[in-house]
C-alpha positions as CSV (number, residue, x, y, z in Angstrom):
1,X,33.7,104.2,123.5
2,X,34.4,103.4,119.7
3,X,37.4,101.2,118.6
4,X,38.5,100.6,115.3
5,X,40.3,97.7,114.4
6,X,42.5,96.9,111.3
7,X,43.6,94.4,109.5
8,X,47.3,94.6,109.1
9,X,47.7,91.8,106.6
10,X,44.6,92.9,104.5
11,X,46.1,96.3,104.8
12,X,49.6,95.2,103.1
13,X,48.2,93.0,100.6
14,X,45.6,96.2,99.0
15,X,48.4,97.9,99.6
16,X,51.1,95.9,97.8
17,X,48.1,95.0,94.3
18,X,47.9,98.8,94.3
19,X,51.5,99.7,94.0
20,X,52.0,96.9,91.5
21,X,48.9,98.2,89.4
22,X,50.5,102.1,89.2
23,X,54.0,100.5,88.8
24,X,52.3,98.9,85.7
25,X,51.0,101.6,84.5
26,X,54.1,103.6,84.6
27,X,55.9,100.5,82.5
28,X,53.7,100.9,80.2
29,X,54.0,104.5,79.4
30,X,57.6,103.8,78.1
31,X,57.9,103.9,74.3
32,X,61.2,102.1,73.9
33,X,63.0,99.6,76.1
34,X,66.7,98.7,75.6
35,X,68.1,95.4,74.7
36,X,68.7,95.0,78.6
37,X,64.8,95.7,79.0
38,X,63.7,93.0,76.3
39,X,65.4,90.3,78.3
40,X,63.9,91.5,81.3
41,X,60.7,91.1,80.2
42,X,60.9,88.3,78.1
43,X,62.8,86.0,80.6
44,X,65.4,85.6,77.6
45,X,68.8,85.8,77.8
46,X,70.3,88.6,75.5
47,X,72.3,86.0,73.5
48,X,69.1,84.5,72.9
49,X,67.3,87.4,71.9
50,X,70.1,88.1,69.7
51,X,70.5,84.4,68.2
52,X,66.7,83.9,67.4
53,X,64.7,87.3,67.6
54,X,65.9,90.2,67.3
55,X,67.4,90.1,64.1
56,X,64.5,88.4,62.6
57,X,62.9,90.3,59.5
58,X,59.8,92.1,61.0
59,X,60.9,92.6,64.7
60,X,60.7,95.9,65.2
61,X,64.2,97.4,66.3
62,X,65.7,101.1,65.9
63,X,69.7,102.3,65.5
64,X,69.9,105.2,67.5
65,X,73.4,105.8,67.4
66,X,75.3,102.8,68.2
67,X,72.2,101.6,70.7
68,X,69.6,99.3,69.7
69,X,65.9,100.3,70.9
70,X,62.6,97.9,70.5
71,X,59.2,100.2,70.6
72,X,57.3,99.1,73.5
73,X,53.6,98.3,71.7
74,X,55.1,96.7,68.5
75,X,57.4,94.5,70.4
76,X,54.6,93.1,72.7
77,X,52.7,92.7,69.5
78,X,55.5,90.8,67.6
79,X,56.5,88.4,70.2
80,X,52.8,87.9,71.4
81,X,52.5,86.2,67.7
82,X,55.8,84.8,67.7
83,X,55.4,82.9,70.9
84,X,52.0,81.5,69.3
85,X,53.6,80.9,66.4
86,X,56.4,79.0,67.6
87,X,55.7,77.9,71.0
């Protein structure tokens, strides 16, 4: 007779670093996020972002209508050199 035994907890945890990996992959396929989504991902508060970022010359931000959008890519890229720059 055969038996097979698992690993529950090794199970969960391939598991869970898989679902984060294709969760991250589907973040990144956005083009835009909203103001709402910068702060997310920056850990910033909006009235920070407003106060010291987003209106900076060179951060990339569209009107479209009355909504503010920041491309995805050229956002990361701006406040990867920002943070450098000022951190």
């Amino acid at each position: 007779m055969i038996t097979v035994e698992l690993d529950k907890d090794y199970i969960e945890q391939e598991f869970k670093a898989e679902l984060k990996k294709r969760l991250d992959e589907l973040e990144s396929q956005k083009v835009f996020w909203d103001i709402k989504e910068l702060s997310e991902k920056t850990s910033m508060s909006i009235s920070h972002l407003k106060s010291h970022l987003i209106y900076e010359p060179g951060f990339p931000r569209y009107k479209v209508g009355k909504k503010q959008v920041f491309p995805v890519k050229e956002t990361q890229e701006y406040l990867l050199k920002w943070v450098k720059e000022n951190g």
